[in-house]
C-alpha positions as CSV (number, residue, x, y, z in Angstrom):
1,X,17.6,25.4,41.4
2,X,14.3,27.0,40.1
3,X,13.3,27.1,36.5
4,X,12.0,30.3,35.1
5,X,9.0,30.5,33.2
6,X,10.3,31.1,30.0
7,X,13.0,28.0,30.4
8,X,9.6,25.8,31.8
9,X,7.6,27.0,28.1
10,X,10.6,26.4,25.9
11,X,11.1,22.9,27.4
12,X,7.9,22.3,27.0
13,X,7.9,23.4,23.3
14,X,10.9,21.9,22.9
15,X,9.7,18.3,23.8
16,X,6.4,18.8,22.0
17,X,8.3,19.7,18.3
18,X,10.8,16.4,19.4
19,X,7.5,14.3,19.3
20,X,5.9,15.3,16.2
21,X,9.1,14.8,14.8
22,X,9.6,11.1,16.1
23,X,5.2,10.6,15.1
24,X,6.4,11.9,11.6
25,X,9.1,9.4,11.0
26,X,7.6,6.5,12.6
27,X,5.0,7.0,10.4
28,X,6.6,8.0,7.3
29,X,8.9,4.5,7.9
30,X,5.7,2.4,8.5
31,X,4.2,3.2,5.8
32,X,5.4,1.7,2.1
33,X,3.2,4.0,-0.4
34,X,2.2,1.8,-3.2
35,X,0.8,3.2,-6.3
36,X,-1.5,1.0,-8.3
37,X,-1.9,1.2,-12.2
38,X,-4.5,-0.2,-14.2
39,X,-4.0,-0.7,-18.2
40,X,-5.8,-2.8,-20.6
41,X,-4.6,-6.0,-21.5
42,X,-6.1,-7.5,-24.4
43,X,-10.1,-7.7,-24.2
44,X,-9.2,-7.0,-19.9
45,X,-7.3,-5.4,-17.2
46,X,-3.7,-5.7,-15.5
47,X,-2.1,-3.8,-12.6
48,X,0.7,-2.7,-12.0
49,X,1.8,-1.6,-8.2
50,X,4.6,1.0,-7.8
51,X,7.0,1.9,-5.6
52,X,8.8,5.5,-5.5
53,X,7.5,5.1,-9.3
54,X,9.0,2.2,-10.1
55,X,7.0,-0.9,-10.8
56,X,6.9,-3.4,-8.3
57,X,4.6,-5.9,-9.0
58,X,3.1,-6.4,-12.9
59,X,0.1,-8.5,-13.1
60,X,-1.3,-9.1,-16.6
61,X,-3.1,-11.8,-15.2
62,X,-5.4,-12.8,-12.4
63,X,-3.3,-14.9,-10.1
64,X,-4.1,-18.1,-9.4
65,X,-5.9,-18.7,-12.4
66,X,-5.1,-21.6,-14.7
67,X,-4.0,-19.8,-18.4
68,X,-3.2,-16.7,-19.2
69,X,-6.5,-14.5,-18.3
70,X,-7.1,-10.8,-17.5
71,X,-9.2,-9.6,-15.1
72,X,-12.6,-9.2,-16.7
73,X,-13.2,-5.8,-15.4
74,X,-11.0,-3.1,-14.5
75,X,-13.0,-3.0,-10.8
76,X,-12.0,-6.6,-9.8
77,X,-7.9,-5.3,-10.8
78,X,-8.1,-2.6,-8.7
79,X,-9.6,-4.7,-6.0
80,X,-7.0,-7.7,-6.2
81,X,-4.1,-5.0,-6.7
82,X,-5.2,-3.0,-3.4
83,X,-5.8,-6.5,-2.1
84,X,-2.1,-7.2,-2.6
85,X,-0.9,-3.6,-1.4
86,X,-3.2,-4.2,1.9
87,X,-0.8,-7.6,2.3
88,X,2.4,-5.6,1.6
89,X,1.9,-3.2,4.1
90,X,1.0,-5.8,6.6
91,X,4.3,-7.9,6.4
92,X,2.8,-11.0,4.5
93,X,3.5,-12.2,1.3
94,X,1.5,-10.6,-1.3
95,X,0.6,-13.9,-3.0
96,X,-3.5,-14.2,-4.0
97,X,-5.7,-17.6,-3.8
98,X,-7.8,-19.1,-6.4
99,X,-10.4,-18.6,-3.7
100,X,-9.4,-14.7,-3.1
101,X,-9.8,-14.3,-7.0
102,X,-13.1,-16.2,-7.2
103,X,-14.4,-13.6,-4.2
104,X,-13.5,-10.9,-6.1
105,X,-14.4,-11.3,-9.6
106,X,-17.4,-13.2,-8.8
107,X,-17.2,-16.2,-10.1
């Protein structure tokens, strides 16, 4: 049995339009859009990260940092907070060394 033409095109279109759909979902489930959030905290920064607008993650803090210390400068929060995002979306645990802080604020 012989396909026609038209039958052979709207397969064709047919199977394209089935894989951008299964490209869009695969990467609409992959990725976890985080927000991040700087604010002032006291004489320095804190993040926040969000997910579907709700927060996720609040860091006052730097982490791994004896006390209770903002970040310095609202640069090196927006660095550690994509920092922790950039873990998030690769499957580890979004925890940041004393050694990742020091790297980043400059210490």
């Amino acid at each position: 049995m012989k396909m026609t033409d038209n039958k052979k095109k709207a397969l064709i279109i047919f199977a394209l339009f089935a894989v951008i759909i299964a490209v869009s979902f695969a990467i609409a489930r992959r990725g976890q859009f985080y927000e991040v959030a700087l604010f002032r905290n006291g004489d320095g920064w804190g993040y926040d990260i969000l997910r579907k607008e709700k927060v996720y993650i609040h860091q006052p803090y730097m982490p791994a940092v004896e006390g209770d210390k903002p970040f310095p400068d609202k640069v090196s929060a927006r660095k550690t907070a994509r920092l922790v995002t950039r873990k998030m979306k690769n499957q580890k645990i979004p925890s940041v060394t004393s050694e990742e802080i020091r790297k980043i604020v400059g210490e």
